[in-house]
Each structure stands twice: as structure tokens, then as C-alpha cells.
Z-matrix of the N, CA and C atoms (Angstrom, degrees):
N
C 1 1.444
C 2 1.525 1 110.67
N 3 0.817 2 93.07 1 -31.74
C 4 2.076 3 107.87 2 176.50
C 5 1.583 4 96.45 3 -56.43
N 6 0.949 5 134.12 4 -63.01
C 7 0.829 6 118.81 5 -176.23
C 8 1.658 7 154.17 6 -87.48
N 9 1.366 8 83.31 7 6.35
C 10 1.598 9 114.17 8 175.60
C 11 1.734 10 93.74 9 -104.81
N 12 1.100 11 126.61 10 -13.06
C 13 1.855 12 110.70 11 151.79
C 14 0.895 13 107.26 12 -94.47
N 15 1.546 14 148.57 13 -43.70
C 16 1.693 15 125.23 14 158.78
C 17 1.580 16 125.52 15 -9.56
N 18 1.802 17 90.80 16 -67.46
C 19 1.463 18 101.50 17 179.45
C 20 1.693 19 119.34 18 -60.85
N 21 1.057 20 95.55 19 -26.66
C 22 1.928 21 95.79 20 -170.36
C 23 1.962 22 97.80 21 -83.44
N 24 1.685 23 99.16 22 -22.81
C 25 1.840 24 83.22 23 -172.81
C 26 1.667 25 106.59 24 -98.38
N 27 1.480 26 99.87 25 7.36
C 28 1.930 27 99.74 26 175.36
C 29 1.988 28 100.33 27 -92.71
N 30 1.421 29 83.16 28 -32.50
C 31 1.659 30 77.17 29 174.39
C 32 1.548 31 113.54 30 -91.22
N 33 1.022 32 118.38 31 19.44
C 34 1.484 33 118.40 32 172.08
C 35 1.800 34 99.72 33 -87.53
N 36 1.801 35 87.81 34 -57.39
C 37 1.532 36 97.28 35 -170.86
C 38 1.775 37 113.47 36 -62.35
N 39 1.306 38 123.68 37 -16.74
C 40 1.319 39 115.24 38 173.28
C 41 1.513 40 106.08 39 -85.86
N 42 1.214 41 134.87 40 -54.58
C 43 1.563 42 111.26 41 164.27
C 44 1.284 43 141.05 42 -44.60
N 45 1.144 44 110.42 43 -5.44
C 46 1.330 45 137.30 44 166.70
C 47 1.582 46 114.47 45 -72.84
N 48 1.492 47 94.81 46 -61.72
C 49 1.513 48 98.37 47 177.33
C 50 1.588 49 119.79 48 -79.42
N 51 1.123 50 113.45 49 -13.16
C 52 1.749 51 116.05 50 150.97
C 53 1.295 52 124.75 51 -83.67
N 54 0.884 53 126.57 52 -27.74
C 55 1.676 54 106.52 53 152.93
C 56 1.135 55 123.89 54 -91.53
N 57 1.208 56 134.30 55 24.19
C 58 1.436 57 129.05 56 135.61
C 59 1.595 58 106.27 57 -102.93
N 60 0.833 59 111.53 58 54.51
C 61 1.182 60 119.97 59 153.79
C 62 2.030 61 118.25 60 -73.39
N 63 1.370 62 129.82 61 149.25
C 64 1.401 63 119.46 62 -158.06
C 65 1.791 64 73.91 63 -96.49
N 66 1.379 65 105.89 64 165.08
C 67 1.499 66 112.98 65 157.30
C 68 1.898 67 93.94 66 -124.44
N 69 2.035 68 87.27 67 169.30
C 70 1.394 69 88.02 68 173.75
C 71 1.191 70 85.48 69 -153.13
N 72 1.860 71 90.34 70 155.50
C 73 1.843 72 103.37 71 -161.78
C 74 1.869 73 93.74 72 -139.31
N 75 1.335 74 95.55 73 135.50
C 76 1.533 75 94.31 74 177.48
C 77 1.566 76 106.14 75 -144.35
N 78 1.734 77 111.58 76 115.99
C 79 1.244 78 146.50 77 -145.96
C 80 1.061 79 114.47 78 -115.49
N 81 1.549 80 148.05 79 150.57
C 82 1.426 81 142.63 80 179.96
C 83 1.351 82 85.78 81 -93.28
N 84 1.703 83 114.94 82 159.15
C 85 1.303 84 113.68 83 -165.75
C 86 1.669 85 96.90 84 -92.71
N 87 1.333 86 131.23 85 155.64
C 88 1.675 87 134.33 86 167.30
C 89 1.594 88 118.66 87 -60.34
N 90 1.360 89 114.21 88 1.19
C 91 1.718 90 115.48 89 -175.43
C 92 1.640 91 115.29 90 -119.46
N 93 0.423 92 150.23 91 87.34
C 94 1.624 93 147.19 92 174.43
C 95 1.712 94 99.77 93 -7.02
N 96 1.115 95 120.21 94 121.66
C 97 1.706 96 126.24 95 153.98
C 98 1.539 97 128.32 96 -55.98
N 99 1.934 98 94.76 97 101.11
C 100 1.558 99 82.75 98 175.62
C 101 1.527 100 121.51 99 -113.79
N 102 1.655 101 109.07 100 153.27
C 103 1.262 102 114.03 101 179.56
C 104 1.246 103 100.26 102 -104.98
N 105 1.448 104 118.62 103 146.50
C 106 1.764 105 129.83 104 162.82
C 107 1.447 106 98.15 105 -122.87
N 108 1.215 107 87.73 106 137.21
C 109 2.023 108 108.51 107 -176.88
C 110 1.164 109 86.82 108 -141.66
N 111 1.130 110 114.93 109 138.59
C 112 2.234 111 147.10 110 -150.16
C 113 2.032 112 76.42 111 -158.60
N 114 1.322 113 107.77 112 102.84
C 115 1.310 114 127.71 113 175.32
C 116 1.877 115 103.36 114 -114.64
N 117 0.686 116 124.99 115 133.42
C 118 1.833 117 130.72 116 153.24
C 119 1.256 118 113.68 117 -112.84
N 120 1.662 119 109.76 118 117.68
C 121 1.505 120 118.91 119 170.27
C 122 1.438 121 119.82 120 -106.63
N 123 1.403 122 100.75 121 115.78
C 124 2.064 123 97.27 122 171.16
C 125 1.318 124 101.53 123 -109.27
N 126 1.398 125 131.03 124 20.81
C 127 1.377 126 112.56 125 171.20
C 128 1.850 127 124.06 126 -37.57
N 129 1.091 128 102.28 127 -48.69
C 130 1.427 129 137.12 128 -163.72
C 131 1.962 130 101.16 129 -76.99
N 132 1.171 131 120.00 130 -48.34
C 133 1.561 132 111.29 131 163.30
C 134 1.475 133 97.73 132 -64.41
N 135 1.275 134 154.61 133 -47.76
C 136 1.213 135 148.03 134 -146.45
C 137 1.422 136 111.21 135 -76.22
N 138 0.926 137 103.30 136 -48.05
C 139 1.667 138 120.60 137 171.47
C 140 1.520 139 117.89 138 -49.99
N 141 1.475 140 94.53 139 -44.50
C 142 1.635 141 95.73 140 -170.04
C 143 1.596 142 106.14 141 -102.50
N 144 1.224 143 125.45 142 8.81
C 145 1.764 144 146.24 143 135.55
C 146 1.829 145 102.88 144 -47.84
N 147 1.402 146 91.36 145 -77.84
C 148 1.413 147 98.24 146 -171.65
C 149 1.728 148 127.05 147 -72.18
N 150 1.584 149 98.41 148 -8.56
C 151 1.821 150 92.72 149 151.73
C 152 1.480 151 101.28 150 -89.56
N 153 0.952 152 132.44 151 -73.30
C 154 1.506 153 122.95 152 -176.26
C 155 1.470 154 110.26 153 -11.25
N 156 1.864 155 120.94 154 -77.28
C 157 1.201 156 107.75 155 172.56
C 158 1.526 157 128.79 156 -36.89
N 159 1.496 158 123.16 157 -50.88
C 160 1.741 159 125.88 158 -165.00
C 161 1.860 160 86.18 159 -75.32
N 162 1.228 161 141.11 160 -33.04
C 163 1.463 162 108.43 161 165.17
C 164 1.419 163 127.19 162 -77.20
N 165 1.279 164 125.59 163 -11.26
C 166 1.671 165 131.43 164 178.26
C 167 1.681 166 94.64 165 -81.10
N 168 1.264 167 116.13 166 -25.24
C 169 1.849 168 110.49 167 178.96
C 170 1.532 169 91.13 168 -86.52
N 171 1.447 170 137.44 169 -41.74
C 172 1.279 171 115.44 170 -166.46
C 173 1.204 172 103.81 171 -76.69
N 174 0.801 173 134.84 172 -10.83
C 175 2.001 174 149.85 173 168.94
C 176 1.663 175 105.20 174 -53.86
N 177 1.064 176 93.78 175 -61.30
C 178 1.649 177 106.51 176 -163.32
C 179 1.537 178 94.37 177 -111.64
N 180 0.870 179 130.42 178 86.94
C 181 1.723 180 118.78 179 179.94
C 182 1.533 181 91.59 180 -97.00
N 183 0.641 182 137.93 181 -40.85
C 184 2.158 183 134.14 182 175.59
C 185 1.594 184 95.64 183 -55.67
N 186 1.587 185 138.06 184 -10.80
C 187 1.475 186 112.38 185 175.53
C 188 1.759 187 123.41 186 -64.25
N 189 1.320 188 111.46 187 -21.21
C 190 1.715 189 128.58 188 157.97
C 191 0.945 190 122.68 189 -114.59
């Protein structure tokens, strides 16, 4: 008899330890994903730097 309650309390303790088993759940989130990008462009001052300069050299072409 000893040993037919062994067996019934090892299989107690393994159903035990299978249902606590962890689960894992992976869900699309309920909000739309947002990105904010804060960009600064000087392309556009640079350009008009660097025509300014190539006409002050075509101005003065004897300064080099």
C-alpha cells in the first residue's frame, strides 16, 4: 500500500507542477505606434552662403 500512495502523491505533485506552468501571450498593441522626428534643415541657407561666396570670387577674381 506504501507504495501505491507514493505513486498517487508523485502524481499529485507533477500536476501540480504543470499547471503552474507560466504562459506567454504576444498581442498587437490597441494604439497605433507613434514616431516624432524634430529634424533641422540648413541645406538651403548653405547653398545660398555658397552662391553668394562663388559670386563675391567672380567679382574679385584677382583676390587669388
Amino acid at each position: 500500500m506504501t507504495v501505491i500512495k507514493r505513486l498517487v502523491q508523485l502524481m499529485f505533485v507533477c500536476t501540480l507542477l504543470v499547471a503552474c506552468a507560466p504562459t506567454v501571450e504576444v498581442k498587437a498593441p490597441d494604439k497605433p505606434i507613434v514616431i516624432n522626428l524634430n529634424l533641422k534643415i540648413e541645406h538651403e541657407m548653405r547653398i545660398k552662403i555658397e552662391k553668394d561666396v562663388d559670386a563675391l570670387l567672380d567679382q574679385n577674381s584677382d583676390i587669388f
